[in-house]
TORMAR-721504 format. One record per residue: residue in one letter; x, y, z of N, C-alpha, C in turn. Coordinates in steps of 0.1 Angstrom, whole numbers, plus 5000, padded with zeros to 4 digits. Atoms other than C-alpha are relative to their C-alpha. Layout:
<atoms>
aXYZXYZXYZ ...
</atoms>
This chain:
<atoms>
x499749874994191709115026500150104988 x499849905007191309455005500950075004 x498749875000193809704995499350105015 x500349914982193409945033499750154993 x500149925008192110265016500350125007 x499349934987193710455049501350034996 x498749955012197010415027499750134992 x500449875011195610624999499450085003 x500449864993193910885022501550045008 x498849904994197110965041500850044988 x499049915013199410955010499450144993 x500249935011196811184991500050125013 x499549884994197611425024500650035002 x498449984995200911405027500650064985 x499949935014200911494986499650125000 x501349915001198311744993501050165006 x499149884992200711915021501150004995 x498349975011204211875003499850094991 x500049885009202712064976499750105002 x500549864991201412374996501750025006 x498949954991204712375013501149984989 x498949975015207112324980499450124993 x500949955006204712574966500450165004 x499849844994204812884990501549995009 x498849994998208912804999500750114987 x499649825002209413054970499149954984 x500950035007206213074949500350054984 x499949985014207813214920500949964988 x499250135010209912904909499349914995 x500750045010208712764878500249835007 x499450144995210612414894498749995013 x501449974991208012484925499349964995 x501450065004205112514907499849894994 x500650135006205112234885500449885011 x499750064993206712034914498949975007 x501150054989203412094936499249934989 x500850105010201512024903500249875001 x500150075006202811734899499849905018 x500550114990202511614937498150005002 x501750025005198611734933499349934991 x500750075013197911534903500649845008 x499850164994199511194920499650025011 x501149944987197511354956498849924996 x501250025004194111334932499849854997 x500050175007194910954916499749945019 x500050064989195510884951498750015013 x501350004993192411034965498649934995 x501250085009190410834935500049845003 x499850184992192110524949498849985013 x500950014990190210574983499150055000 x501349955002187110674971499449844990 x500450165003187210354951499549905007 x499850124985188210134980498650035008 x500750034988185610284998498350024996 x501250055011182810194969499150105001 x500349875000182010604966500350014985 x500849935016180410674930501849944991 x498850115009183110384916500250054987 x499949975013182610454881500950184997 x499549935000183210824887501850055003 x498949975002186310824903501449904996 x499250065010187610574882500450084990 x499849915016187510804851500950145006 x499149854992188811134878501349925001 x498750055004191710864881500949984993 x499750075013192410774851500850164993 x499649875002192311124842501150075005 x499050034992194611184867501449984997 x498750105002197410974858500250034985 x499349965016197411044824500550154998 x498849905000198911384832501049995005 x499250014989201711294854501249934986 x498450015012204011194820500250124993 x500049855001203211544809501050055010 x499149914992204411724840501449915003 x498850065002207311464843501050064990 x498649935011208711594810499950135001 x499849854992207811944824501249995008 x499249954993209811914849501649954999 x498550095008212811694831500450184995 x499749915009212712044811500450075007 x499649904988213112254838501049965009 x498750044996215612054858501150014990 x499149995002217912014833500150154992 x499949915004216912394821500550054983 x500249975016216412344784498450094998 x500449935005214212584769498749914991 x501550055009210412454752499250095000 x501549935003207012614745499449875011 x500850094987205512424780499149954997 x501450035005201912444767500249894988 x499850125012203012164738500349895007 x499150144992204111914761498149975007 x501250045002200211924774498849994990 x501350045012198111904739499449915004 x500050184999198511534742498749965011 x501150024991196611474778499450065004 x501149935000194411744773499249914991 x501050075010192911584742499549845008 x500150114995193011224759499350025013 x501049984989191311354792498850024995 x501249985006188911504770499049924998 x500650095005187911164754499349865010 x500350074992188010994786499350075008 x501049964998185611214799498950014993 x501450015008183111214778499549884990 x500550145008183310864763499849905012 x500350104987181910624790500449824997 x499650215001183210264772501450015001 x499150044996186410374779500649905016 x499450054987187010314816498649915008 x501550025002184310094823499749985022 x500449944982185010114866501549965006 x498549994997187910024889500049865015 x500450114990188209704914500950045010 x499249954990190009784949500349855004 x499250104998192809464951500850005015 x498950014986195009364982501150095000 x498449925001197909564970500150154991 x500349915009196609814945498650014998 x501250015005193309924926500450034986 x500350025014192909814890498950084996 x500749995010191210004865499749964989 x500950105008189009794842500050154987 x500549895014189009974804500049894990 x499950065012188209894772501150024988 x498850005010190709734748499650074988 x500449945015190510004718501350024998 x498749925006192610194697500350125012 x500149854990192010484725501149895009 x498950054990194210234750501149964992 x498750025008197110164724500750125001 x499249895004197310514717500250085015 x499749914983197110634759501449895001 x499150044998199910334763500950064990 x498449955008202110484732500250125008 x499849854993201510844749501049965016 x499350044989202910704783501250004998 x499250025003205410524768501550094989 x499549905008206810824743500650025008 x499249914990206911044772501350005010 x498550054993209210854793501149974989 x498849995004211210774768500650124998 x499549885006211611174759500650025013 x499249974983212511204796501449944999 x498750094994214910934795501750064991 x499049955010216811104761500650155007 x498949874993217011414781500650015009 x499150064988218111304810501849964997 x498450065006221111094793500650164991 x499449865008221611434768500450075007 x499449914988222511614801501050054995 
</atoms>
């Protein structure tokens, strides 16, 4: 039995409409916007899921995946900043998976496609230095979340 790829099309519309409707309830809260951002960016992973599943230009939105997901520890500590209303330069908190999107778009031996499982879909990459340093970026970010959080 394969992952039901009817999952990952409703979630990516129920993401799709939460953020339209957190969005225009008062469009000029910074907590808003990055709030829909960040249900549009786990929407899009989740629309790359069912386009996988449903063996539509695999390779492609494997990498739109991939890409995908590696902003969502960005906007996380976006919006850690903004919940607990500490003060940053915003645009520094995305360098990181700008540059890392970058590389995973235009380097093709990173993500080499994506398998659609019973319970999930796996993306298939290559072990480099490029996946050490996208797992330390992951793993940073939450921790920086987690210090501010406790710093409350």
């Amino acid at each position: 039995m394969c992952f039901n790829p009817v999952i990952s099309l409703t979630t990516f519309i129920i993401e799709i409409s939460l953020a339209l409707i957190i969005y225009y309830l008062n469009k000029k809260s910074k907590l808003n916007q990055v709030g829909a951002i960040a249900l549009i960016f786990l929407g899009l992973y989740q629309f790359s899921e069912f386009m996988v599943c449903k063996n539509i230009s695999v390779n492609f939105w494997a990498k739109f995946g991939y890409i995908a997901a590696t902003f969502l520890p960005a906007i996380g500590l976006h919006l850690t900043y903004l919940i607990t209303k500490r003060k940053i330069e915003y645009k520094y908190i995305y360098i990181l998976p700008e540059i890392l999107a970058v590389i995973i778009l235009f380097t093709d031996k990173i993500i080499k496609t994506a398998v659609c499982h019973k319970f999930f879909v796996e993306f298939l990459y290559e072990s480099t230095i490029f996946s050490v340093l996208h797992t330390i970026y992951f793993i940073l970010y939450l921790i920086l979340i987690l210090i501010i959080l406790i710093r409350k």
